[in-house]
Chimera marker file (.cmm) of the C-alpha trace (Angstrom):
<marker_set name="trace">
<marker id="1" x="56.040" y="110.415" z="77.255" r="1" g="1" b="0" radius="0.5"/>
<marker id="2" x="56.748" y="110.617" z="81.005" r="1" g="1" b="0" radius="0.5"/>
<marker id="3" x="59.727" y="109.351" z="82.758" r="1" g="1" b="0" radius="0.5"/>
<marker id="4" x="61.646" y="109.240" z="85.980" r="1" g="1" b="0" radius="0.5"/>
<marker id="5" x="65.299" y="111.214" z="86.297" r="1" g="1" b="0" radius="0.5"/>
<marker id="6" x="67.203" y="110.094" z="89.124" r="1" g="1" b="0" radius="0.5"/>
<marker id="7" x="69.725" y="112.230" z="90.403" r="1" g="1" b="0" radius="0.5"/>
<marker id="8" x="72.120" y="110.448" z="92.914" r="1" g="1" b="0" radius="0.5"/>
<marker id="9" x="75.361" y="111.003" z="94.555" r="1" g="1" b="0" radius="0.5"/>
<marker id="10" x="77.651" y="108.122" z="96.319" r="1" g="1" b="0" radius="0.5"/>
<marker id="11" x="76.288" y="108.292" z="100.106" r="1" g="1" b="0" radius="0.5"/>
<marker id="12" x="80.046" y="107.028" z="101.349" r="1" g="1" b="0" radius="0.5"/>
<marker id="13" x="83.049" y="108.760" z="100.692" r="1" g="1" b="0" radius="0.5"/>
<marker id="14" x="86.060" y="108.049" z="102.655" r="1" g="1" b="0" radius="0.5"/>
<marker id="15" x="88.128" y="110.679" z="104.873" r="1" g="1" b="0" radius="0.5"/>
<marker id="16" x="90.304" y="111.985" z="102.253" r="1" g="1" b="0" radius="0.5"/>
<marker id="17" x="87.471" y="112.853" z="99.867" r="1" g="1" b="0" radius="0.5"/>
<marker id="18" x="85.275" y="114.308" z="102.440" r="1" g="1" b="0" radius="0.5"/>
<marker id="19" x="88.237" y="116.891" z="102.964" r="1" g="1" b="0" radius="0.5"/>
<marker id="20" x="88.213" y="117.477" z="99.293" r="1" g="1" b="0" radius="0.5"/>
<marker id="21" x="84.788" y="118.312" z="98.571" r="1" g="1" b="0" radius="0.5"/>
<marker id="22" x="84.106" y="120.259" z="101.936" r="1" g="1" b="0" radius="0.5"/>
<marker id="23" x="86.937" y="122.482" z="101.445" r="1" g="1" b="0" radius="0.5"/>
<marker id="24" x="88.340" y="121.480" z="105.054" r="1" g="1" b="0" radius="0.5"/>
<marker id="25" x="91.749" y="119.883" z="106.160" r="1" g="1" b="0" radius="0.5"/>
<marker id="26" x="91.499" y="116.329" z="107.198" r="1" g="1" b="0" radius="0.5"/>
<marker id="27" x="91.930" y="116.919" z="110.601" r="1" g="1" b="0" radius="0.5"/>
<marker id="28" x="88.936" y="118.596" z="110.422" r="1" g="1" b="0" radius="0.5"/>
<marker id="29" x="87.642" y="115.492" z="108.933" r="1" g="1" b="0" radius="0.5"/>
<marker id="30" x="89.111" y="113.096" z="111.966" r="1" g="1" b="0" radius="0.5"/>
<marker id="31" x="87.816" y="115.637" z="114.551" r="1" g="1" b="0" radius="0.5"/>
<marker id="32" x="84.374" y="115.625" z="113.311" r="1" g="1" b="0" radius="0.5"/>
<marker id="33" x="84.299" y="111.808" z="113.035" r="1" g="1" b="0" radius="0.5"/>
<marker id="34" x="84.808" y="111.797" z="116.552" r="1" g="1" b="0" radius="0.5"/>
<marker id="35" x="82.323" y="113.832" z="117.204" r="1" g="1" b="0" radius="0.5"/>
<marker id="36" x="79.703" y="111.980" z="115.177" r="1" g="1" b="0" radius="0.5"/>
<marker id="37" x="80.618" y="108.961" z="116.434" r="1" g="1" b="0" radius="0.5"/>
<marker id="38" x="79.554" y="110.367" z="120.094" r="1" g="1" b="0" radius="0.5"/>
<marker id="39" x="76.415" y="111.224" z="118.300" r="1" g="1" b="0" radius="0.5"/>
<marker id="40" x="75.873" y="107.689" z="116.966" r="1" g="1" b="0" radius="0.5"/>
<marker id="41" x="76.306" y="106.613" z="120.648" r="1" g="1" b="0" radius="0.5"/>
<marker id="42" x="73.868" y="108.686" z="121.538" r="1" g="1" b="0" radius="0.5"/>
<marker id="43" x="71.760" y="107.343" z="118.803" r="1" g="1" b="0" radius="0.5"/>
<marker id="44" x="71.436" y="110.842" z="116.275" r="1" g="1" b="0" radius="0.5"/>
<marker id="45" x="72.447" y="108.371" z="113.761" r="1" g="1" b="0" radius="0.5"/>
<marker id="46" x="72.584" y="104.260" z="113.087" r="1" g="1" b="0" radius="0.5"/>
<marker id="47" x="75.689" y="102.241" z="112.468" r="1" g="1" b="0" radius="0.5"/>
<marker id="48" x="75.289" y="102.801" z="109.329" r="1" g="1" b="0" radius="0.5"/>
<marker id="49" x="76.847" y="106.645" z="109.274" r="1" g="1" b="0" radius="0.5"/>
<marker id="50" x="80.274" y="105.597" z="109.512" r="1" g="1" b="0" radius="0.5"/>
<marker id="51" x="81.753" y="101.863" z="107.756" r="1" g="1" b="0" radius="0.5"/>
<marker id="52" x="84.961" y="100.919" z="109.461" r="1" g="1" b="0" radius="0.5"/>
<marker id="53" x="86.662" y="98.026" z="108.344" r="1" g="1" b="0" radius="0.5"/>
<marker id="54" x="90.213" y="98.679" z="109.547" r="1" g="1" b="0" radius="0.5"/>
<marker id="55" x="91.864" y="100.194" z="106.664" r="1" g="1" b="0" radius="0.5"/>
<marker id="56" x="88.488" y="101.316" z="105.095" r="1" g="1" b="0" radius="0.5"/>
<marker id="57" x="87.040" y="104.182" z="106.467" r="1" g="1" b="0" radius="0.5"/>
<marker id="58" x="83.325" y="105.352" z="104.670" r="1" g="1" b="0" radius="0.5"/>
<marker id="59" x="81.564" y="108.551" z="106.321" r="1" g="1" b="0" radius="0.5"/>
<marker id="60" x="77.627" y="108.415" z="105.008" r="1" g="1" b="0" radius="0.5"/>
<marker id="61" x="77.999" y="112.112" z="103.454" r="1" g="1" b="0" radius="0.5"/>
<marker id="62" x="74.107" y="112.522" z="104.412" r="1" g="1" b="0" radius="0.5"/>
<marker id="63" x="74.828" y="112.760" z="107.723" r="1" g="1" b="0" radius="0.5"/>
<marker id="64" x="78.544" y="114.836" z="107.440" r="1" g="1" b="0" radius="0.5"/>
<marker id="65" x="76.116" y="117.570" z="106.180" r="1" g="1" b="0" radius="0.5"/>
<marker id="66" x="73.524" y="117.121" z="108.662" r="1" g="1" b="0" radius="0.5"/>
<marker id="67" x="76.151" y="116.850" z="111.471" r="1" g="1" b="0" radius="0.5"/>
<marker id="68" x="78.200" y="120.110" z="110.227" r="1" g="1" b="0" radius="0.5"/>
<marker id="69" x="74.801" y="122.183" z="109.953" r="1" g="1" b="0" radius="0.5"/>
<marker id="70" x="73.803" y="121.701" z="113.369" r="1" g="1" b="0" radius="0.5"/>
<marker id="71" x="77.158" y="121.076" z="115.379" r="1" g="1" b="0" radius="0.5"/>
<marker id="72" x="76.926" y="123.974" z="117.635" r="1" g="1" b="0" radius="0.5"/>
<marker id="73" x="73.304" y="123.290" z="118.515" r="1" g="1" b="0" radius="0.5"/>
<marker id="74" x="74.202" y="119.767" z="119.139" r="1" g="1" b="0" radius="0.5"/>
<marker id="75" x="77.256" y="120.681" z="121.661" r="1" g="1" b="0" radius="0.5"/>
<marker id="76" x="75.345" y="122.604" z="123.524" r="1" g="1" b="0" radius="0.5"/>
<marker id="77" x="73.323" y="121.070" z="126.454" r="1" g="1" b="0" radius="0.5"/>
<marker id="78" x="70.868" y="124.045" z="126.265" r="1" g="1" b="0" radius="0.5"/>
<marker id="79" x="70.620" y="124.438" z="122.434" r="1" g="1" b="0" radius="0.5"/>
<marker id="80" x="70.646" y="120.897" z="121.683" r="1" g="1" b="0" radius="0.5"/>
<marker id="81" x="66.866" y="120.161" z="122.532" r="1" g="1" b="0" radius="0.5"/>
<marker id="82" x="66.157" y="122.459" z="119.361" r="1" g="1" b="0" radius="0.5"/>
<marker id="83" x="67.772" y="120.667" z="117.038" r="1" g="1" b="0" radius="0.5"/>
<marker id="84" x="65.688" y="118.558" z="114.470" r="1" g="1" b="0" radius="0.5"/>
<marker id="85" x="65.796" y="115.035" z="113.957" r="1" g="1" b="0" radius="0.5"/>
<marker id="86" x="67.968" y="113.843" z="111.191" r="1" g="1" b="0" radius="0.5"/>
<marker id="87" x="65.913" y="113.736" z="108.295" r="1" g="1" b="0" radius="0.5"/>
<marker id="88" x="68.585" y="111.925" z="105.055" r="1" g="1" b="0" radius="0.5"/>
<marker id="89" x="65.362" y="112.781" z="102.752" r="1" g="1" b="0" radius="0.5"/>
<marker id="90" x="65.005" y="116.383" z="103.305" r="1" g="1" b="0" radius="0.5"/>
<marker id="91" x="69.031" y="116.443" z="103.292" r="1" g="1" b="0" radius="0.5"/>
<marker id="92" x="68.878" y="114.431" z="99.695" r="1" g="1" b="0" radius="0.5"/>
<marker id="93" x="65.962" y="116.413" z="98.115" r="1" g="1" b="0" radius="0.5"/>
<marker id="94" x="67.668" y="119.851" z="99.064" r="1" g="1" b="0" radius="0.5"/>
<marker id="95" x="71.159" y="118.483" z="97.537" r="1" g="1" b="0" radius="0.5"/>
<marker id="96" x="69.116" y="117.182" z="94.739" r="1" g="1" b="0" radius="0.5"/>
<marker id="97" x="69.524" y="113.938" z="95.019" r="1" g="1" b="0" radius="0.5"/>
<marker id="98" x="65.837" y="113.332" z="93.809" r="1" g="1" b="0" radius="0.5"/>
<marker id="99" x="63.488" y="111.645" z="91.723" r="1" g="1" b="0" radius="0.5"/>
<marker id="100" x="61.502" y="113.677" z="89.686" r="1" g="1" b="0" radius="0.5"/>
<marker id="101" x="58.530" y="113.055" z="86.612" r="1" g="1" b="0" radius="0.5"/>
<marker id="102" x="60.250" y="114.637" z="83.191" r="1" g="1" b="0" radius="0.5"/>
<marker id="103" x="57.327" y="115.124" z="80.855" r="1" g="1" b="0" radius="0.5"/>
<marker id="104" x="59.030" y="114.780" z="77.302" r="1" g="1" b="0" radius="0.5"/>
<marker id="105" x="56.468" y="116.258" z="74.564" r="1" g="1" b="0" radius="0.5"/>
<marker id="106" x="55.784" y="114.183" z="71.305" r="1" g="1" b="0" radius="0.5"/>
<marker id="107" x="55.891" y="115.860" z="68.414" r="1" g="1" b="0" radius="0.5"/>
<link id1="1" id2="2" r="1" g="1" b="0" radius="0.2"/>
<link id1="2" id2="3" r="1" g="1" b="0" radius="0.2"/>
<link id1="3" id2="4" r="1" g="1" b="0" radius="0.2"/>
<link id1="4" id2="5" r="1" g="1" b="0" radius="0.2"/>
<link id1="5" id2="6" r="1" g="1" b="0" radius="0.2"/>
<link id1="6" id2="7" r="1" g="1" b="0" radius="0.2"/>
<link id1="7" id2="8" r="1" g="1" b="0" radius="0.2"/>
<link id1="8" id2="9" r="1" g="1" b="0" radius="0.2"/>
<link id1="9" id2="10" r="1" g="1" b="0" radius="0.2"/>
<link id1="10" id2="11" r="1" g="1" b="0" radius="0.2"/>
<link id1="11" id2="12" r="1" g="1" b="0" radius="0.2"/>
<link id1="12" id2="13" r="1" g="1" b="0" radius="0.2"/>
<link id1="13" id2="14" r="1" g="1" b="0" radius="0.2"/>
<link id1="14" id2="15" r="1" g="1" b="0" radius="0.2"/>
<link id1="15" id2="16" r="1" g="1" b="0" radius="0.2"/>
<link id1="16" id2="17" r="1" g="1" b="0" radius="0.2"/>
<link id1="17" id2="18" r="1" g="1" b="0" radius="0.2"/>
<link id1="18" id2="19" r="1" g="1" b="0" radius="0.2"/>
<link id1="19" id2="20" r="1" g="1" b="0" radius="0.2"/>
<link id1="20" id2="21" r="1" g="1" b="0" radius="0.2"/>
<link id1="21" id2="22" r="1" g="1" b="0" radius="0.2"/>
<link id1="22" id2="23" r="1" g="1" b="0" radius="0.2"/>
<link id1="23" id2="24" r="1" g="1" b="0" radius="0.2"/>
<link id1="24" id2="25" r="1" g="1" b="0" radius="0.2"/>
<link id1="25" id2="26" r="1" g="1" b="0" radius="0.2"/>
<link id1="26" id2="27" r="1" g="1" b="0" radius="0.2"/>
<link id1="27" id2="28" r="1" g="1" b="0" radius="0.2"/>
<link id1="28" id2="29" r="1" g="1" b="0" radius="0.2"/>
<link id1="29" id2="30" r="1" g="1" b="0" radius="0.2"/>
<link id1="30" id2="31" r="1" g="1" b="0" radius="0.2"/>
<link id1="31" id2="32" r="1" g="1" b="0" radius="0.2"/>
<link id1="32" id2="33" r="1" g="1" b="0" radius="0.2"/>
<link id1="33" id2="34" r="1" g="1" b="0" radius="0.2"/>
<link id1="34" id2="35" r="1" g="1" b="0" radius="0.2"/>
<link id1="35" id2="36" r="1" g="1" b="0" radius="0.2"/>
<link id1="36" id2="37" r="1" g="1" b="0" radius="0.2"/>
<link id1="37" id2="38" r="1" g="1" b="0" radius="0.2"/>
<link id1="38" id2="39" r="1" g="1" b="0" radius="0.2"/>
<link id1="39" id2="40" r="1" g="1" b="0" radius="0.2"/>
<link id1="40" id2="41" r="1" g="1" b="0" radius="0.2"/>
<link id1="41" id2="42" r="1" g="1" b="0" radius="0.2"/>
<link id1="42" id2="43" r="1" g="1" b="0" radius="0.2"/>
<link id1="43" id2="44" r="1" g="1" b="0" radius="0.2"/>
<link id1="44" id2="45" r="1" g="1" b="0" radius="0.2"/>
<link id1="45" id2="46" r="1" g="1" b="0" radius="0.2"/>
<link id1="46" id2="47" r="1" g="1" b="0" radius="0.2"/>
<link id1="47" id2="48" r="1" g="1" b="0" radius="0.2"/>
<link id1="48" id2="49" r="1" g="1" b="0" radius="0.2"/>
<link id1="49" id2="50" r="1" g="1" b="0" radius="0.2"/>
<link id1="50" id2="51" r="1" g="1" b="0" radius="0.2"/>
<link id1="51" id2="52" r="1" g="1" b="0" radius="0.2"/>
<link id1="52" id2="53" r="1" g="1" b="0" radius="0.2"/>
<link id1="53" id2="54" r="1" g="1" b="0" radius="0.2"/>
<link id1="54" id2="55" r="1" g="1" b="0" radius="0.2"/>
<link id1="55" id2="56" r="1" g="1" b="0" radius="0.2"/>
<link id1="56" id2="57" r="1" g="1" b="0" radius="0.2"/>
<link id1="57" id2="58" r="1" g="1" b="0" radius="0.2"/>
<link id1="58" id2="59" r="1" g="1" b="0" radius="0.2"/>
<link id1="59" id2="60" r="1" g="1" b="0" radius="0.2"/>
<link id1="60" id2="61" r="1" g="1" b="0" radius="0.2"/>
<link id1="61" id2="62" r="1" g="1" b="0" radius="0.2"/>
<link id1="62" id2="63" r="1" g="1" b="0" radius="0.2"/>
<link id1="63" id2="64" r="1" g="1" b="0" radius="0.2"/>
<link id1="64" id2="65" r="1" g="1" b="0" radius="0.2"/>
<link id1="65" id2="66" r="1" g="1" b="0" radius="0.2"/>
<link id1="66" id2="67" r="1" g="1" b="0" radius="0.2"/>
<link id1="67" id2="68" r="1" g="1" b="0" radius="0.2"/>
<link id1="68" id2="69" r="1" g="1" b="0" radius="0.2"/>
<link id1="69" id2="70" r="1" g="1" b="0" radius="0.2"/>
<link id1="70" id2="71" r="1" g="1" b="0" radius="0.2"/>
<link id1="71" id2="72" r="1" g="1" b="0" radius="0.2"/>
<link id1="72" id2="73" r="1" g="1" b="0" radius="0.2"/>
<link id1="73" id2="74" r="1" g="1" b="0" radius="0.2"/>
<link id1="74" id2="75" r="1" g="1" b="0" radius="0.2"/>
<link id1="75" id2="76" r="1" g="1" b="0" radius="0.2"/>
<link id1="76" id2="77" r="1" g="1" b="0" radius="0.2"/>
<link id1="77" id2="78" r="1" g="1" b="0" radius="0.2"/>
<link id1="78" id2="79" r="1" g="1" b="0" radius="0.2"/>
<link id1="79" id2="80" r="1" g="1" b="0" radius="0.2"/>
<link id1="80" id2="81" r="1" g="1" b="0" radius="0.2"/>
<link id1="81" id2="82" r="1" g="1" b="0" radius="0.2"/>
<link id1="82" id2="83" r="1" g="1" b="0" radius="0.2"/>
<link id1="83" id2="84" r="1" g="1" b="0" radius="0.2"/>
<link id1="84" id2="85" r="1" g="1" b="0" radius="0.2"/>
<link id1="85" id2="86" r="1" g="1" b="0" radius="0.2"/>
<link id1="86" id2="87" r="1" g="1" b="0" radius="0.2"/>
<link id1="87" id2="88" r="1" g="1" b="0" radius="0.2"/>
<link id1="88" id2="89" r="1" g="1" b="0" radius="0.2"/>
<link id1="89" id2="90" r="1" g="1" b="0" radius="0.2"/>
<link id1="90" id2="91" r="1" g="1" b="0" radius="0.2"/>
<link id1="91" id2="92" r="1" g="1" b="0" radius="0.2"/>
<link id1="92" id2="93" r="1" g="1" b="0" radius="0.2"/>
<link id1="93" id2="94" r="1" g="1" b="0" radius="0.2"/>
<link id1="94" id2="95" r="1" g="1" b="0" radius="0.2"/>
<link id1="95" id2="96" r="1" g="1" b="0" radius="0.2"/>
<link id1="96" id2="97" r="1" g="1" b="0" radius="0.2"/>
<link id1="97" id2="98" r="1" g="1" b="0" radius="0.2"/>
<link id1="98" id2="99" r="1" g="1" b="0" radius="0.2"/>
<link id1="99" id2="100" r="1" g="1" b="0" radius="0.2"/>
<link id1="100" id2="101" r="1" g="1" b="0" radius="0.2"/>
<link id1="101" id2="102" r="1" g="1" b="0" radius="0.2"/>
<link id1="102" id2="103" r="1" g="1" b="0" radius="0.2"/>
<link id1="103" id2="104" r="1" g="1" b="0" radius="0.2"/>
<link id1="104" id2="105" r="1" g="1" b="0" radius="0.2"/>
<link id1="105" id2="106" r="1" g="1" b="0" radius="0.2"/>
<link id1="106" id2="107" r="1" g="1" b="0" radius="0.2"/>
</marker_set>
């Protein structure tokens, strides 16, 4: 018997949790918000990377990694032009947010 395991975190997580599970403070957080929000002007990212609804404040945590892995490429007007394009599916399959075939033998 063959099936399909799907491994899948929340893609939102709000400010406070972001700070949590990336070990940084929350200004961090609130800087680098900023920042990504510049990038979704510049269209890095879609709309979609950040939800806020007044009070309610989601950060897509696909693109938090992406964004943290290549900040210093991305602030720099030389260094920038090397920097890949965001790719969420190479981000979830290294994470492990995947869908893989389990093969389950039959005795």
């Amino acid at each position: 018997m063959t099936y399909i395991e799907s491994i899948r975190g929340y893609p939102y997580m709000p400010k406070q949790q972001l700070a949590e599970e990336f070990h940084v403070s929350k200004s961090t957080v609130f800087a680098r918000l900023k920042e990504i929000e510049t990038e979704i002007q510049g269209g890095r990212y879609s709309d979609y990377a950040i939800i806020n609804d007044g009070n309610i404040v989601l950060v897509n945590v696909l693109v938090f990694i992406d964004y943290l892995t290549y900040r210093q490429k991305l602030r720099g007007k030389n260094t920038r032009k090397y920097v890949p394009a965001f790719n969420p599916a190479e981000i979830t399959k290294i994470i492990g947010w995947e869908n893989r075939p389990v093969r389950i033998e039959e005795a």
